[in-house]
C-alpha positions as CSV (number, residue, x, y, z in Angstrom):
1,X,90.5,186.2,17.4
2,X,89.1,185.5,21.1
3,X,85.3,186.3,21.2
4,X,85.7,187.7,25.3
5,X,81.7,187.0,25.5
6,X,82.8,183.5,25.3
7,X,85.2,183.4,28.0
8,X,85.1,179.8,30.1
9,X,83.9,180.9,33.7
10,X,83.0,177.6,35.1
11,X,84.0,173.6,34.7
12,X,80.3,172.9,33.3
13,X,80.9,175.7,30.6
14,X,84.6,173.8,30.3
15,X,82.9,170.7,29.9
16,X,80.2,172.3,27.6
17,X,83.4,173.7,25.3
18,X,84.8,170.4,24.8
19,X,81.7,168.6,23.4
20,X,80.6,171.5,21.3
21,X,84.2,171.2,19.3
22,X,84.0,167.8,19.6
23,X,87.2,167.5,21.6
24,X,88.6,164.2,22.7
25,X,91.3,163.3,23.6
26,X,93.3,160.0,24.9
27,X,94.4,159.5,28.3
28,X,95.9,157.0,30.1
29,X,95.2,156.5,33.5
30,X,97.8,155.3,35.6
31,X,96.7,152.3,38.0
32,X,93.1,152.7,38.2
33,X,92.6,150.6,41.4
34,X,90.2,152.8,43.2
35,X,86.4,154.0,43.0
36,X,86.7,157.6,42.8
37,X,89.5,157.4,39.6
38,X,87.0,154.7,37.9
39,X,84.1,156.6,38.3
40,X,85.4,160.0,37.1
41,X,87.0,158.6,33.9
42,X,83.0,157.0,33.4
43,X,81.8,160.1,33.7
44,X,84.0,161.9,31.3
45,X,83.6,158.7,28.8
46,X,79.8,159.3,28.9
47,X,80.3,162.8,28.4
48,X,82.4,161.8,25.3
49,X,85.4,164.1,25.7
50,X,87.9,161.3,26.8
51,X,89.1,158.1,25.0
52,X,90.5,156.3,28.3
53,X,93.7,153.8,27.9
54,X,93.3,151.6,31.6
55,X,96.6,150.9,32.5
56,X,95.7,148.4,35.7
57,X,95.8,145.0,36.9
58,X,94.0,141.9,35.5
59,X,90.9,142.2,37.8
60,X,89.7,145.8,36.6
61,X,90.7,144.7,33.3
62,X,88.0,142.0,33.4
63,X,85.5,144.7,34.9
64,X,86.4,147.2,31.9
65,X,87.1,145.2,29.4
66,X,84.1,143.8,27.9
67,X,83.3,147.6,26.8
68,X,84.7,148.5,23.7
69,X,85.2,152.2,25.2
70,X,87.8,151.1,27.7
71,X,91.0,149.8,26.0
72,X,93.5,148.4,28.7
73,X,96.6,147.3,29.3
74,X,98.0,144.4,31.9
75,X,100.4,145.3,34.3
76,X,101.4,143.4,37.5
77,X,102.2,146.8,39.4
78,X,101.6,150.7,39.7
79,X,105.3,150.7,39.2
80,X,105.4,149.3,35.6
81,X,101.8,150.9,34.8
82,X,103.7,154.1,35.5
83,X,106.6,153.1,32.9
84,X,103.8,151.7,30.4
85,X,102.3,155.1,30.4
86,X,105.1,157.3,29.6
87,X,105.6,154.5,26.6
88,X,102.4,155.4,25.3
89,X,103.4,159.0,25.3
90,X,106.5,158.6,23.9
91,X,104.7,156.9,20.7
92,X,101.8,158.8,20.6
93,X,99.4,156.8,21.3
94,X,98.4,158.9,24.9
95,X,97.9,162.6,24.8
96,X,97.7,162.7,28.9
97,X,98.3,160.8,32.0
98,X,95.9,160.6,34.8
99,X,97.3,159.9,38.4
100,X,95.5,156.8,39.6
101,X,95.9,154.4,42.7
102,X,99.9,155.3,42.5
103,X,102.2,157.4,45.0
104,X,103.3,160.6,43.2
105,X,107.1,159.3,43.3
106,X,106.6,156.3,41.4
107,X,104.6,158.4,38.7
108,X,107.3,160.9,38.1
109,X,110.4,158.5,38.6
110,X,108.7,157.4,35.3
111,X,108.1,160.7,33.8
112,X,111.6,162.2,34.4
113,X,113.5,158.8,33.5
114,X,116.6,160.4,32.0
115,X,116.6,157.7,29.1
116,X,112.8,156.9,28.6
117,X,111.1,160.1,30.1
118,X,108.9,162.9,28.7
119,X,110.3,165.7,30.2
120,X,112.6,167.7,28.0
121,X,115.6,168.6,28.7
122,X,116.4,172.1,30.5
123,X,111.7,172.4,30.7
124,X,110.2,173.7,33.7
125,X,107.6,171.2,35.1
126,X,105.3,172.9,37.3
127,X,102.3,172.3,39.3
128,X,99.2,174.2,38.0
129,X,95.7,174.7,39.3
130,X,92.3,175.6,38.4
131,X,89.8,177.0,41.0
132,X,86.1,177.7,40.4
133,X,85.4,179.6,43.6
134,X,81.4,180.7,44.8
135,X,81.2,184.2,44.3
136,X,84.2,184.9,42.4
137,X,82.8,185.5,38.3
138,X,85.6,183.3,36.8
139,X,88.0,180.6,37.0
140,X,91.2,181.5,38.9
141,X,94.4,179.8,37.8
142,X,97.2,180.0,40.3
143,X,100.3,178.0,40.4
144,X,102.8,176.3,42.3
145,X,101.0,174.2,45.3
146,X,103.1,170.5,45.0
147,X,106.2,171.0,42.9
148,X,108.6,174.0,43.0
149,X,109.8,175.1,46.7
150,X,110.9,177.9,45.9
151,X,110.9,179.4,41.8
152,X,113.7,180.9,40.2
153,X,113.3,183.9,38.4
154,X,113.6,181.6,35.0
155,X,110.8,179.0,36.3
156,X,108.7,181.6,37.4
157,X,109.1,182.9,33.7
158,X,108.1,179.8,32.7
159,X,104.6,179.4,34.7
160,X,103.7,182.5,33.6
161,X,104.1,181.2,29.9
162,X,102.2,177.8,30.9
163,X,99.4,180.5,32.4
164,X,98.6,182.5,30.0
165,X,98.7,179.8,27.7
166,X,95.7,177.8,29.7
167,X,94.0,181.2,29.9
168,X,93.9,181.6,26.0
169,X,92.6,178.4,26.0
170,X,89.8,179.5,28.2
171,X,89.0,182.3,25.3
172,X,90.7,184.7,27.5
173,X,92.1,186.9,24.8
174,X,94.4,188.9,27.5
175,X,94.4,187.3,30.6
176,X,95.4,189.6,33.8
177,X,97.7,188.0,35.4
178,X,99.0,188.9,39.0
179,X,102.2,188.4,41.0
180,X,101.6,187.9,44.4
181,X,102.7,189.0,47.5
182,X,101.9,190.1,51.3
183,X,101.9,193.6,50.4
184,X,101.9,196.3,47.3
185,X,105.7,197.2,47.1
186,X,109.4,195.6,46.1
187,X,111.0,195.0,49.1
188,X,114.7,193.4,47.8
189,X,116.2,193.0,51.1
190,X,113.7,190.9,53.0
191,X,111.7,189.1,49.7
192,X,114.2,189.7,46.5
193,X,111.8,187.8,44.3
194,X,109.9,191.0,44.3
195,X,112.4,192.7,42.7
196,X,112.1,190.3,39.5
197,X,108.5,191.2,39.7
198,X,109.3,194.6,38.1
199,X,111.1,193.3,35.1
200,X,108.7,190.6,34.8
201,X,105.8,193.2,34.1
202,X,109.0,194.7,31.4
203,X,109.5,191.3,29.8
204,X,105.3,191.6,29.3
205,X,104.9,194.7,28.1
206,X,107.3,194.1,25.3
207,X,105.4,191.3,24.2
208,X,107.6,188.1,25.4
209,X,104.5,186.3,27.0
210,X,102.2,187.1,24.4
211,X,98.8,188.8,24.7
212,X,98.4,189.1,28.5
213,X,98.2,191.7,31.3
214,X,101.0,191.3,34.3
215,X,101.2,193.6,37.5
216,X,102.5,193.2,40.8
217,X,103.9,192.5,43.4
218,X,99.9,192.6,44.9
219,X,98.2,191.3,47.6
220,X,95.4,188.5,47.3
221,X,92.7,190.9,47.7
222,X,94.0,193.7,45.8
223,X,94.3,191.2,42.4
224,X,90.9,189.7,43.1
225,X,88.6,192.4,44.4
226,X,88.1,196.3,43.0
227,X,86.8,197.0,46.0
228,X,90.0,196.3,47.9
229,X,91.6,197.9,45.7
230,X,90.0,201.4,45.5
231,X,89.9,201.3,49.1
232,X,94.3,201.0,49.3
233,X,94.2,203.6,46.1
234,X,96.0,201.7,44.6
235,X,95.8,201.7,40.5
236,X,96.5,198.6,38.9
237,X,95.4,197.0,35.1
238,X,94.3,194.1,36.8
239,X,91.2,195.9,38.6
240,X,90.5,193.6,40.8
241,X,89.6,191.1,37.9
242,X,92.7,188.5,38.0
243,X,92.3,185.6,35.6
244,X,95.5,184.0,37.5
245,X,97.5,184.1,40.7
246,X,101.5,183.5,40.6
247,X,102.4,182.4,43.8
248,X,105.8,183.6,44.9
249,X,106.4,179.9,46.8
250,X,104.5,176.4,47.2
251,X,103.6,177.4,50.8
252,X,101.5,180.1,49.4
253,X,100.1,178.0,46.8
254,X,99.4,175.3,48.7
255,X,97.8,176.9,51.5
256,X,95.9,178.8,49.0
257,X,94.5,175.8,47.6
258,X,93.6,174.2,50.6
259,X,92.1,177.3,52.1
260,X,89.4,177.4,48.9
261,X,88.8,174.0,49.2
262,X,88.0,173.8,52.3
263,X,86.3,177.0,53.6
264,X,85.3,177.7,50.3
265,X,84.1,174.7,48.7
266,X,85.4,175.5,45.9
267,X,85.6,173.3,42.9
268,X,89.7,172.5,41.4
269,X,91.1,170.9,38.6
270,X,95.2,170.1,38.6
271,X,97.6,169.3,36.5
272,X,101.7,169.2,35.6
273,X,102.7,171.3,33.1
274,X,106.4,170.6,31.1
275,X,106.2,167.1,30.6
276,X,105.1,166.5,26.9
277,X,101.6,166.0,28.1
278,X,99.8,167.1,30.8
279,X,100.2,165.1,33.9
280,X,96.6,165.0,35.9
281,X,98.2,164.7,39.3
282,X,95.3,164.5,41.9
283,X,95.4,163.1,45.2
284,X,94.5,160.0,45.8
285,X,91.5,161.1,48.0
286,X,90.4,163.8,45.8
287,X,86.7,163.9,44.8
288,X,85.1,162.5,41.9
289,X,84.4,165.8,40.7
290,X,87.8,166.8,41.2
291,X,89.2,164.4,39.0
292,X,86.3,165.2,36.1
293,X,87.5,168.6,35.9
294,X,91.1,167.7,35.9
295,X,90.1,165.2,32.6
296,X,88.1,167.6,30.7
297,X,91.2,170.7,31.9
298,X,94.0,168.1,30.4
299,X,91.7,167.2,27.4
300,X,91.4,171.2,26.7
301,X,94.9,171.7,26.8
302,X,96.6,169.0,25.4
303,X,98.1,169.4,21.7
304,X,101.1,166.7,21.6
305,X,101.4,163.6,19.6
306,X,104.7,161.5,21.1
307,X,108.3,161.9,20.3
């Protein structure tokens, strides 16, 4: 059973979490040719919650190596320390993949290799987020801001299940859960996803995703503010109180993200879910803090050993 009083409201308490179950976990990191990547994965290997696999060429190798907590591995370029990863996955010897100094493309040509890759056939990989926002009382998970265009009713299905999944493992024991759009009601003829919304919320109150509450379609303010809420009369389980956002496209998402970030200040943590492992996919000019809280959210989540 989930002990609510314990629920994770913050990347320190995150962090906290991981060292007080003594969770590590091991990660390799993906070309690791630039400050801000080294200097998060120190960080989380002081913290103790990472064992860090340096997949990178010969002269961080020598910066690294003499410290029996960095193990690395020699490659010429970001291309083959891409393919090297996934290897490591595939025999169990990583349990994540950190983005490093390596375009996107090159990362997931490696991951969805239809021979050697580690996405499973017919699995939704999605692009998930963490947010912890000033003056919002916990973190906010919201999907898609880099991958899916546009989701179909089946991969929408799916990030709700990838979701509420990171939400129980925030000791959320029912997450509310809210499907977002500009306004309170289905409209099928000018935004037919709403539609799905309503047998969405049917799929969830017979039990197929689990312990979790879903409502929508709702606006932004109405899932994350009772006073909003009260002031449309409009009664919803979610009271104001969302523990995560579904996004109905990646325009919303993204702009989403980018508006908290940047107005907000608030503090993110990303990752790809569907892949056997989760995929830390920050930008290559993402903070170091950024990329901390994208270790220690992969190191929470992560519970498979290879293929």
């Amino acid at each position: 059973m989930f002990n609510t009083s314990e629920e994770i409201v913050s990347f320190k308490e995150l962090i906290n979490l991981l060292l007080k179950r003594n969770i590590k976990k091991r990660i390799a990191i993906v070309w690791p040719e630039e400050k801000h990547t080294q200097e998060a994965v120190i960080l989380a290997v002081k913290k103790g919650f990472i064992d860090p696999i340096l997949i990178c060429s010969q002269s961080v190798a020598n910066k690294f190596s003499t410290d029996n907590l960095f193990k690395c591995y020699v490659e010429t370029d970001p291309i083959k320390a891409a393919r090297k990863a996934v290897d490591l996955v595939r025999i169990g010897e990583a349990e994540a993949i950190m983005k490093g100094f390596v375009s996107t493309d090159i990362l997931l040509k490696a991951i969805l290799d239809k021979e050697n890759g580690i996405l499973p056939k017919e699995t939704v990989m999605t692009h998930i987020t963490v947010a912890e926002i000033p003056n919002y009382k916990r973190l906010l998970v919201f999907t898609d801001s880099a991958v899916i265009p546009f989701p179909t009713d089946k991969q929408r299905e799916q990030q709700i299940k990838y979701v509420v999944e990171i939400c129980h493992k925030f000791q959320i024991k029912e997450p509310k859960i809210s499907l977002i759009h500009c306004s309170e009601k289905v409209d099928k003829r000018h935004f037919p996803y709403t539609e799905h919304y309503v047998i969405l919320k049917e799929k969830c109150q017979k039990g197929e995703f689990g312990s979790c509450i879903i409502d929508g379609p709702l606006d932004l303010k109405t899932s994350c503010s009772l006073e909003a809420l009260q002031y449309k009369l409009i009664k919803s389980p979610i009271n104001g109180e969302a523990n995560a956002l579904i996004m109905p496209n990646i325009e919303a998402g993204n702009i989403f993200y980018k508006t908290i970030t940047l107005f907000s200040k608030a503090e993110t943590a990303a990752i790809l879910q569907g892949p056997l492992v989760p995929i830390i996919l920050t930008s290559r000019g993402d903070s170091i803090t950024t990329k901390l809280n994208s270790l220690a959210l992969a190191t929470l989540i992560s519970d498979k050993h290879g293929i």
